[in-house]
N, C-alpha and C positions, 0 to 999 in steps of 0.2 A: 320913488325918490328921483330917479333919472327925471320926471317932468320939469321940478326944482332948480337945474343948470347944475347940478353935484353929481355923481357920483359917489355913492357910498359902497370903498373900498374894505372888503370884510375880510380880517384875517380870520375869517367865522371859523373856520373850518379848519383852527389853529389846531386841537389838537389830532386833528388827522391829517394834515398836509403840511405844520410847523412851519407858520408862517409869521412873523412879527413885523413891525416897524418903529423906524430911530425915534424917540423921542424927542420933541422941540417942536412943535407947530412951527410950518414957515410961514402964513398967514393969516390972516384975519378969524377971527372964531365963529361959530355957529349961534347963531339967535339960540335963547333958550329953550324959544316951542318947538325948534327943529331938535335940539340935542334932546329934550326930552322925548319926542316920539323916536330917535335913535335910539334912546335907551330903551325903551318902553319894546323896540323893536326886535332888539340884538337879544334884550332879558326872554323876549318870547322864542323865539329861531333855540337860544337856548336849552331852555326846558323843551320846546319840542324832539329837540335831535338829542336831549341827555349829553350835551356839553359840562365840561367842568372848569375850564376857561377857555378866554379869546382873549384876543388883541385886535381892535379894528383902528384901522384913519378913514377919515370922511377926509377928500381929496377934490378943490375945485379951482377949476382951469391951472391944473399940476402944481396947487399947494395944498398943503396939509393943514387944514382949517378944525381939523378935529381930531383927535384919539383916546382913547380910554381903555381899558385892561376893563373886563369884566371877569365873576367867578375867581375860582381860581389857579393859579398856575401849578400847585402843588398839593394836589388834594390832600396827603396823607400826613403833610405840617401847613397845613392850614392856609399856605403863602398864598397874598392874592396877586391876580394875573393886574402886569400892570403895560402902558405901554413901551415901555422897554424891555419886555418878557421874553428869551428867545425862549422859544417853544422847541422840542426833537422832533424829527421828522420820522423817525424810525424809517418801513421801507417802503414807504408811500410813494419814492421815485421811480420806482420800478413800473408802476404802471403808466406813467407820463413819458417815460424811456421808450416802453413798448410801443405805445400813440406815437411817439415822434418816429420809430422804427417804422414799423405798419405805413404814416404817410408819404415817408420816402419811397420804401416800396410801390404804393400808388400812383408816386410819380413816374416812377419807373427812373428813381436814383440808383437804386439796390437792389438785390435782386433779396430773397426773403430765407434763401438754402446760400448762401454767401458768406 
C-alpha cells in the first residue's frame, strides 16, 4: 500500500500493544476498491495472527481518510471493536522501555549498571 501515496496505519496489533484512534475522519474517504482490499487485508493479518479485534486508520498526507474497528473488542460479551475502542495495554510497555533503555546505552547517554 505504501506505492498508493497512503500509508496504512494499523492499530493491527491492538490487542497486544493497545493501541486505538479518535474517531471523526479529518479527510477525504477511501475509494471503495481501496477500503475493500483494506478490509479484505486487516480480515486476513487477522486470522492469521488469531486477533480478536483491532482498531486501524488509513492515514494520507496526516489525515485520517479511514478507520474502522474490526472483530471484536470484548470477546466474552460479544462487543464489537469499533473505531473509538480503547484497547488495554496490559505490560507490553516494558519491552519498548527496555529498547529505549538499551539505545541510550548505545549511545553512550547511560551507562547500563546506573
Amino acid at each position: 500500500m505504501e506505492g498508493s501515496g497512503f500509508r496504512l496505519a494499523l492499530a493491527f496489533t491492538a490487542t497486544l500493544i493497545g493501541l486505538s484512534v479518535v474517531a471523526g475522519c479529518t479527510g477525504p474517504t477511501l475509494d471503495s476498491s481501496t477500503r475493500s482490499k483494506v478490509d479484505a487485508d486487516v480480515t486476513a493479518l487477522m486470522q492469521l495472527r488469531h486477533v480478536n479485534g483491532v482498531t486501524i486508520a488509513v492515514v494520507r498526507d496526516g489525515k485520517t481518510v479511514h478507520e474502522k474497528g474490526y472483530g471484536l473488542r470484548d470477546a466474552a460479551k460479544h462487543l464489537p471493536a469499533e473505531p473509538s475502542t480503547n484497547y488495554e495495554i496490559g505490560s507490553i510497555t516494558k519491552e519498548f522501555t527496555a529498547a529505549a533503555v538499551m539505545q541510550l546505552v548505545e549511545a553512550g547517554k547511560v551507562r547500563l549498571d546506573a
